[in-house]
Backbone as JSON, one array per atom type, in Angstrom:
{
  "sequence": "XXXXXXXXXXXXXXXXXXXXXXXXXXXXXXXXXXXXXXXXXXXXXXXXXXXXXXXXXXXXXXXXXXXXXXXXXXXXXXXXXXXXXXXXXXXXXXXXXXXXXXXXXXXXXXXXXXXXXXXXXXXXXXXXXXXXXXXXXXXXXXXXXXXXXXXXXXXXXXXXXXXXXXXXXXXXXXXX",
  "N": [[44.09, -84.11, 197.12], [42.04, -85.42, 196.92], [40.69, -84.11, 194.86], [41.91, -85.06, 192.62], [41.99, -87.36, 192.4], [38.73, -87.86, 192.08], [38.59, -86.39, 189.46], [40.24, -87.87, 188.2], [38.47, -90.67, 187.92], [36.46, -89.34, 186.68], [37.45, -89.14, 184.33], [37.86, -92.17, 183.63], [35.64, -93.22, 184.11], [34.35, -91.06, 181.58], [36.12, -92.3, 179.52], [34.89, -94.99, 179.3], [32.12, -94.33, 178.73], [31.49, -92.68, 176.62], [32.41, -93.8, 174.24], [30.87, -95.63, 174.36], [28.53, -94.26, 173.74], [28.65, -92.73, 171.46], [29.13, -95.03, 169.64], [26.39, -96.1, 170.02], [25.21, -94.06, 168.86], [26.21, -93.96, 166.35], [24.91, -95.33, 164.61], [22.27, -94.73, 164.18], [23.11, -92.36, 162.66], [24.3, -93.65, 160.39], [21.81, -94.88, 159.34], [20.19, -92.69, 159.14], [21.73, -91.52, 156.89], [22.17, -93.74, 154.72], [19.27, -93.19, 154.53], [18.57, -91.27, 152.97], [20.58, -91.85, 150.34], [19.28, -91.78, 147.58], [16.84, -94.4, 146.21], [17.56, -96.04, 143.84], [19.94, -95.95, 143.8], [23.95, -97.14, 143.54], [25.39, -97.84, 146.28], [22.85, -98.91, 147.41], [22.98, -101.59, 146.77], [24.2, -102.93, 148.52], [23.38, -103.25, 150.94], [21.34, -104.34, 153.54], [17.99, -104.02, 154.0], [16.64, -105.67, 155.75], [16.04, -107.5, 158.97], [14.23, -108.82, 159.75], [13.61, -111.17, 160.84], [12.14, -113.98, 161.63], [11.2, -115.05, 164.87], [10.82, -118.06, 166.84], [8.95, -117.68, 168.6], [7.0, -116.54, 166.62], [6.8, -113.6, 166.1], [8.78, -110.92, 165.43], [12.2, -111.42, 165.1], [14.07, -109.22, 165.84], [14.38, -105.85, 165.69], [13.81, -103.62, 162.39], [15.72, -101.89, 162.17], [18.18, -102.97, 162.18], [21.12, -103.37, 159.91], [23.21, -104.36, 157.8], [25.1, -102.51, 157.27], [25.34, -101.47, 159.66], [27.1, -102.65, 160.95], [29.64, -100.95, 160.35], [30.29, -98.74, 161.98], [31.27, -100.52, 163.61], [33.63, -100.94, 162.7], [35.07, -99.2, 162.42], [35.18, -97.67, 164.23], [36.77, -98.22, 166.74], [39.1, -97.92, 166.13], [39.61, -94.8, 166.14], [39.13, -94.53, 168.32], [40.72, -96.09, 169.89], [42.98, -94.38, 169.08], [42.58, -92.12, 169.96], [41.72, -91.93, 172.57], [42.81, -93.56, 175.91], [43.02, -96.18, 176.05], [43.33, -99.59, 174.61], [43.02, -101.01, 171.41], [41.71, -103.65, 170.97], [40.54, -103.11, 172.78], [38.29, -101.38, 172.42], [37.38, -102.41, 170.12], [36.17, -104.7, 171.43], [34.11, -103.09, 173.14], [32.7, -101.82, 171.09], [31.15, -104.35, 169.9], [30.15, -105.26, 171.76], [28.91, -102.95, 172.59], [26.68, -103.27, 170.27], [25.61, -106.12, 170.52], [24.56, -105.51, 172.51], [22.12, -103.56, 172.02], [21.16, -105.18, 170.17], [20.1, -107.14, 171.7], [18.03, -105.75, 173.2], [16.37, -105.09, 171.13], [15.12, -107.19, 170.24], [13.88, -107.8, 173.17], [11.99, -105.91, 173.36], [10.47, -106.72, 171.05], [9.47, -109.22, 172.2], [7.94, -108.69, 174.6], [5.81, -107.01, 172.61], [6.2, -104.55, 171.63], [6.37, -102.53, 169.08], [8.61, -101.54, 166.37], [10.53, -98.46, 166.96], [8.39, -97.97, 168.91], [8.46, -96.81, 172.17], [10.19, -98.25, 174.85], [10.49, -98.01, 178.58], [13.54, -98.13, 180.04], [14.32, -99.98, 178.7], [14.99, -98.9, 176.21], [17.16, -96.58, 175.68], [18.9, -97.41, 177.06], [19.28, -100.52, 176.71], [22.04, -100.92, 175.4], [24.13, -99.41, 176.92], [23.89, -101.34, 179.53], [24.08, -103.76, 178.49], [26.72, -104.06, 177.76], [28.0, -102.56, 180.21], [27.6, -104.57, 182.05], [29.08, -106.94, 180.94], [31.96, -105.92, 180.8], [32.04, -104.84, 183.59], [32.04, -107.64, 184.56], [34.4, -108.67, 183.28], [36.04, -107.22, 184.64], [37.03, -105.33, 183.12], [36.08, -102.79, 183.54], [35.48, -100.59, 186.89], [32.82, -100.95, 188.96], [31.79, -98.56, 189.97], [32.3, -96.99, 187.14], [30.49, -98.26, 185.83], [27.82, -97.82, 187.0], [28.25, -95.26, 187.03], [28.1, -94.26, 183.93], [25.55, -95.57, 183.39], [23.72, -94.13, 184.66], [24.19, -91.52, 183.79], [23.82, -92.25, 181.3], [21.17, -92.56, 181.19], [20.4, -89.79, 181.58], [21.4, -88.22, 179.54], [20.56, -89.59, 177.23], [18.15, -89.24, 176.05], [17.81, -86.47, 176.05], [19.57, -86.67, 173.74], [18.57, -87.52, 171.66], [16.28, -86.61, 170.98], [17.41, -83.9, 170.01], [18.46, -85.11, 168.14], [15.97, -86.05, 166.6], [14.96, -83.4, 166.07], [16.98, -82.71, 164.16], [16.18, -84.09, 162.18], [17.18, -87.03, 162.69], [17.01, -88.76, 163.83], [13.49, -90.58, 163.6], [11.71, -90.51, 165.77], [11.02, -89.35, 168.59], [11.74, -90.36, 170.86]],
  "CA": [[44.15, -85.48, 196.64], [40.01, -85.78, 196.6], [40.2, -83.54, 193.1], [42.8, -85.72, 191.74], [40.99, -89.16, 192.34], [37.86, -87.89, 191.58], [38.97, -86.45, 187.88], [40.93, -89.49, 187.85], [37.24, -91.53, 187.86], [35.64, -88.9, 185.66], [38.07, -89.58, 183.08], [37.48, -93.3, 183.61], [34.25, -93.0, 183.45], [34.35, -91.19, 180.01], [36.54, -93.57, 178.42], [33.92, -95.93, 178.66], [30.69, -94.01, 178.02], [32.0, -91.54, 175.4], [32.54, -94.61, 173.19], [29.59, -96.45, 173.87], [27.58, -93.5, 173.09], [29.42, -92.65, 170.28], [28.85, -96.1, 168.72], [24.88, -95.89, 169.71], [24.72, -92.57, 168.14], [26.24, -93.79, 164.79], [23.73, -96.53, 164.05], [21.41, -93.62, 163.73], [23.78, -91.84, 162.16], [24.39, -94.49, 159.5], [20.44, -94.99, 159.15], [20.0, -91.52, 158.0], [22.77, -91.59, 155.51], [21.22, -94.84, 154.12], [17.51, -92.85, 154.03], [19.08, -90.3, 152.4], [20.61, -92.54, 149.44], [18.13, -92.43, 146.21], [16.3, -95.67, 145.91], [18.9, -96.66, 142.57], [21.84, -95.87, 143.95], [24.63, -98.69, 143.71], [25.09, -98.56, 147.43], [21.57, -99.37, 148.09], [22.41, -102.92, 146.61], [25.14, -103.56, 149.52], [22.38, -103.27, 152.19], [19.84, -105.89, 153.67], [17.37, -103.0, 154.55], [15.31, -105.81, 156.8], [16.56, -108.36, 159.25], [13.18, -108.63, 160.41], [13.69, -112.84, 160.74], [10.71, -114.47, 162.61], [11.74, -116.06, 165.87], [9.68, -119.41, 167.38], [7.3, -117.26, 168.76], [6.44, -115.7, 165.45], [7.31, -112.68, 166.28], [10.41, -110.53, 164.55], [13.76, -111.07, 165.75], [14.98, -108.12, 166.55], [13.76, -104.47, 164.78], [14.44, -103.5, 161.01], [17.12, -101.05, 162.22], [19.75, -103.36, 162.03], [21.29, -102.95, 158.76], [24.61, -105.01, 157.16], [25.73, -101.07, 157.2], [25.36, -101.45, 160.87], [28.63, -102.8, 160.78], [30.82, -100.16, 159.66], [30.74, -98.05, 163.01], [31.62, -101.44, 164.83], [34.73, -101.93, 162.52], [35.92, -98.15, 162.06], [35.04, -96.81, 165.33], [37.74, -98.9, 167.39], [40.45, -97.43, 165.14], [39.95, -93.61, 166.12], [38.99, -94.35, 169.6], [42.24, -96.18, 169.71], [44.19, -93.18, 168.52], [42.16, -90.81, 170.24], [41.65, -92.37, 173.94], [44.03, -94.03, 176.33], [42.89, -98.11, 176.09], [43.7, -100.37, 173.33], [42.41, -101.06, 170.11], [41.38, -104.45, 171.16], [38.94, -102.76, 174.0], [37.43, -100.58, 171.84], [36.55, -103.42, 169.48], [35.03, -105.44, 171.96], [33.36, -102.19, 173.44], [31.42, -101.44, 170.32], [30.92, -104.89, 169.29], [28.97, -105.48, 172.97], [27.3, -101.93, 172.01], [25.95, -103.61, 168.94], [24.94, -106.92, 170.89], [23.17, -104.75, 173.45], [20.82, -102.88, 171.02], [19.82, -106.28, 169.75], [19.05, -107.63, 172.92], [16.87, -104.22, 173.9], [15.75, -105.1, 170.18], [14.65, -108.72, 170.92], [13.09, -108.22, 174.04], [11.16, -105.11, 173.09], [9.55, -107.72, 170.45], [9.25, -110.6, 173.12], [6.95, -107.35, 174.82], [4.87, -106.53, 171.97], [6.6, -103.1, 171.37], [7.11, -102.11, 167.68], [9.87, -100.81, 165.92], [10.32, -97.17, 167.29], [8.21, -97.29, 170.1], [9.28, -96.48, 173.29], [9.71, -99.34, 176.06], [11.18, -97.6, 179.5], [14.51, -98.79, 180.72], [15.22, -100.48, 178.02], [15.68, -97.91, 175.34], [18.32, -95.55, 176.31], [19.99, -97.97, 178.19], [20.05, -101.76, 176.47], [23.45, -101.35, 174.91], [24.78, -99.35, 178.21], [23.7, -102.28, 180.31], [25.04, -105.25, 178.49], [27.94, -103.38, 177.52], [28.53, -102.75, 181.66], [27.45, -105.45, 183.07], [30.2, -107.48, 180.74], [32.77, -105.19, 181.07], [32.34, -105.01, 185.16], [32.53, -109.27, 184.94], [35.57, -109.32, 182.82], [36.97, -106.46, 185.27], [37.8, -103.92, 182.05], [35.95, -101.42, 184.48], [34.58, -100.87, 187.98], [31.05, -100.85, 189.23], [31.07, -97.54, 189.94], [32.16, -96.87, 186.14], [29.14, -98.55, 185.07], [26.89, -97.02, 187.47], [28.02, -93.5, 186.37], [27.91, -94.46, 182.72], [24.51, -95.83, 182.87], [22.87, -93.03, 185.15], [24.59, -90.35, 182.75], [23.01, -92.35, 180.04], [19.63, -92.39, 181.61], [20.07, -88.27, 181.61], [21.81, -87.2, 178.08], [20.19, -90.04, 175.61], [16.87, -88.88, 175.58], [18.29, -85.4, 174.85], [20.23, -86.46, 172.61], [17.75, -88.52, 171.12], [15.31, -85.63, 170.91], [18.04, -83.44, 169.18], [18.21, -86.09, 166.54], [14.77, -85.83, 165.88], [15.16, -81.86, 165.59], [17.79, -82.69, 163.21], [15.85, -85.29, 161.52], [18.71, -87.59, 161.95], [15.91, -89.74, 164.23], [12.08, -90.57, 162.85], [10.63, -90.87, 166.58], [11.89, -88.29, 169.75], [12.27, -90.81, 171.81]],
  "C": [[42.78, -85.95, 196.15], [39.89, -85.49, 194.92], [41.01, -84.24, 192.73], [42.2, -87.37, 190.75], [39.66, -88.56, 191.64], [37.82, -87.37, 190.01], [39.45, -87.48, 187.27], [39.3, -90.09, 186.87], [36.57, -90.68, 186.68], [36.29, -89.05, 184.45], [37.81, -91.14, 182.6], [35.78, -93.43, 183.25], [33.44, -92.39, 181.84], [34.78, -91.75, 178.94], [35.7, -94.56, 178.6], [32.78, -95.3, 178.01], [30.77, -93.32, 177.07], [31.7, -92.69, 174.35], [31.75, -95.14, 172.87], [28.5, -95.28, 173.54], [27.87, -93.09, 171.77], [28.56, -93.71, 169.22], [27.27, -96.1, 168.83], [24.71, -94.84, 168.53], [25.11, -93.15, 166.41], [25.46, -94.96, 163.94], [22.87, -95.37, 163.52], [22.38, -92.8, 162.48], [23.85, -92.5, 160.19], [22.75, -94.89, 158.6], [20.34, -93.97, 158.37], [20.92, -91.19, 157.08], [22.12, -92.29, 154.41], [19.96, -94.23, 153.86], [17.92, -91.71, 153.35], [19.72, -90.38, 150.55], [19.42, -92.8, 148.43], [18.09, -94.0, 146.09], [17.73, -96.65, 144.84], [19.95, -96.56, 142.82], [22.63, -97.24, 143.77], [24.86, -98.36, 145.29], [24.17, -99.09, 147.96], [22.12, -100.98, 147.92], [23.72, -103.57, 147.89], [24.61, -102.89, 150.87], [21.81, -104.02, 152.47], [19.29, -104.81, 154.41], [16.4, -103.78, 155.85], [15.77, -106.91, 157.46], [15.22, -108.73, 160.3], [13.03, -110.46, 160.54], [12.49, -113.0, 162.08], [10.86, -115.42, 163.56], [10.57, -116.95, 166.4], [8.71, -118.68, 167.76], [6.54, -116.18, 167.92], [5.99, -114.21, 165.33], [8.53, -112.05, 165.61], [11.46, -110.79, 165.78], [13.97, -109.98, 166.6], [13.73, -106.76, 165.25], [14.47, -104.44, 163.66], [15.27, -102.62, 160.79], [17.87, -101.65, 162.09], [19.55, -104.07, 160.79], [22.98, -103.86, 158.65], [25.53, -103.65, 157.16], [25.82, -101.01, 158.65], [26.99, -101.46, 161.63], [29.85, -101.9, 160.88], [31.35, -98.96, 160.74], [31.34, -99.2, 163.94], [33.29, -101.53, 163.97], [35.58, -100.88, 162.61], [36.21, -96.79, 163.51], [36.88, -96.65, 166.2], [38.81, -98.06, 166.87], [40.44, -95.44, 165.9], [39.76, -93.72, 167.62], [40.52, -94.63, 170.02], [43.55, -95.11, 169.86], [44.08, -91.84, 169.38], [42.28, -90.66, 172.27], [42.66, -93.32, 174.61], [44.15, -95.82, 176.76], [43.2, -98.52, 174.94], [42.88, -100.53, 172.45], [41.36, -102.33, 170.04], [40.06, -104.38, 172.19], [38.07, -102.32, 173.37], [36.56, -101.7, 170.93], [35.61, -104.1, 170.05], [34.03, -104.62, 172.63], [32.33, -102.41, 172.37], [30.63, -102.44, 169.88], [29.63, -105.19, 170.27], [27.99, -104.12, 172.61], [26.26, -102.47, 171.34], [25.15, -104.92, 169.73], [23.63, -106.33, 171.77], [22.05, -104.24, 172.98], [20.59, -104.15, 170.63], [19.39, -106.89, 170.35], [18.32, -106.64, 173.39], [15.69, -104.72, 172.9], [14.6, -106.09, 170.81], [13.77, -108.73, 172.32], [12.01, -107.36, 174.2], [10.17, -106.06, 172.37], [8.95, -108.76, 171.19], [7.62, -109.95, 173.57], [5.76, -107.16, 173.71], [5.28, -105.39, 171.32], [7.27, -103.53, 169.77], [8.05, -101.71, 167.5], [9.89, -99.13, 166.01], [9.19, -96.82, 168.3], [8.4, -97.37, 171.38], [9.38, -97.71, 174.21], [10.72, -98.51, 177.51], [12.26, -98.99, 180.22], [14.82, -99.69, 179.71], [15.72, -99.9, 176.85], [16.21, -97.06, 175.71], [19.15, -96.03, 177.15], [20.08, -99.2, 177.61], [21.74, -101.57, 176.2], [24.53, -100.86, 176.12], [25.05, -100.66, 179.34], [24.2, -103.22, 180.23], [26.34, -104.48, 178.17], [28.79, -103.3, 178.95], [28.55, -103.48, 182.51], [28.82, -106.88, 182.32], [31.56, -106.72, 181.12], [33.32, -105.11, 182.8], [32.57, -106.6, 185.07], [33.74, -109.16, 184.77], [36.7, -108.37, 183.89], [37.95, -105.65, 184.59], [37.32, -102.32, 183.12], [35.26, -101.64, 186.27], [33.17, -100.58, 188.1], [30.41, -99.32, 189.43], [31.05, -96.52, 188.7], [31.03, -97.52, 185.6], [28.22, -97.85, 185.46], [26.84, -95.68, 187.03], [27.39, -93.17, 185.38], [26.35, -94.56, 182.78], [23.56, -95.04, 183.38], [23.37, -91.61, 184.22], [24.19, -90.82, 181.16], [21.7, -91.96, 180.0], [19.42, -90.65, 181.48], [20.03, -87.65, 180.3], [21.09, -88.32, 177.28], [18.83, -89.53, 175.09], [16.95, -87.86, 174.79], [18.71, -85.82, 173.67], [19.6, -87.16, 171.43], [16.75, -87.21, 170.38], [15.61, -84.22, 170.24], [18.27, -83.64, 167.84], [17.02, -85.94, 165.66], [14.92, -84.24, 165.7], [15.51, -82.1, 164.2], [17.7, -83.17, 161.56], [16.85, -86.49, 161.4], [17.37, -88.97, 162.71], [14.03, -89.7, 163.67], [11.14, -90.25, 164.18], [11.54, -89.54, 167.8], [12.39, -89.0, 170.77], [13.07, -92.19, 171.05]]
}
């Protein structure tokens, strides 16, 4: 009964983090597509390459990663997760959409900090979008606490890799 429950949970546990890594990963993903695009292209002109807006304490917003293309893993993701995993279409949406809030609060408070665009701040890169992503998710009671906890200590292990693969790949500019 122990191996039943506990596959049980590891399945639970990947229907949430699968997705939210997923959706991290294709921001990058989407980035290097976009740096990849010749300057003239006609998609370049359905981009805002800089959302670099200057908050009260004259400071940027958020970082110049987030892109109007940013979008397009938050609207298309939902749809295959949907099809692919065993929650609704409606979770997944609000999954990726909290992904996307989370990276701009990591963004935002990296700037609050001092930290530039691409460099490292501990605990909050490799984990903002895990964090708000779990810590809503455990309120609204879409998952339990010890699905977040898994999620966000199995983030803390594979993003760096996978972060550091990217850069191999060139799909990332920085390793971490």
């Amino acid at each position: 009964m122990s191996y039943l429950s506990n596959t049980h949970l590891l399945i639970e546990i990947l229907t949430f983090a699968l997705p939210c890594w997923i959706t991290n990963m294709s921001f990058q993903f989407i980035r290097a597509i976009k740096d990849r695009i010749p300057k003239n292209h006609w998609l370049r002109k359905y981009n805002i390459d800089n959302f670099d807006f200057v908050f009260i304490d004259g400071k940027p917003f958020i970082g110049g990663g987030v892109r109007i293309t940013s979008s397009i893993p938050i609207l298309i993701l939902p749809l295959i997760f949907n099809f692919l995993l065993p929650v609704s279409f409606s979770y997944y949406l609000f999954l990726t959409l909290s992904v996307f809030i989370g990276d701009i609060l990591g963004s935002f408070i990296k700037r609050r900090f001092g930290y530039t665009k691409g460099r490292y701040m501990p605990f909050v890169d490799h984990g903002d979008y895990i964090l708000f992503t779990g810590f809503i998710f455990t309120y609204l009671k879409l998952i339990n606490y010890k699905i977040f906890l898994s999620a966000l200590i199995l983030t803390y292990i594979f993003h760096p890799i996978t972060c550091f693969i990217g850069y191999k790949f060139k799909i990332k500019k920085q390793i971490l």
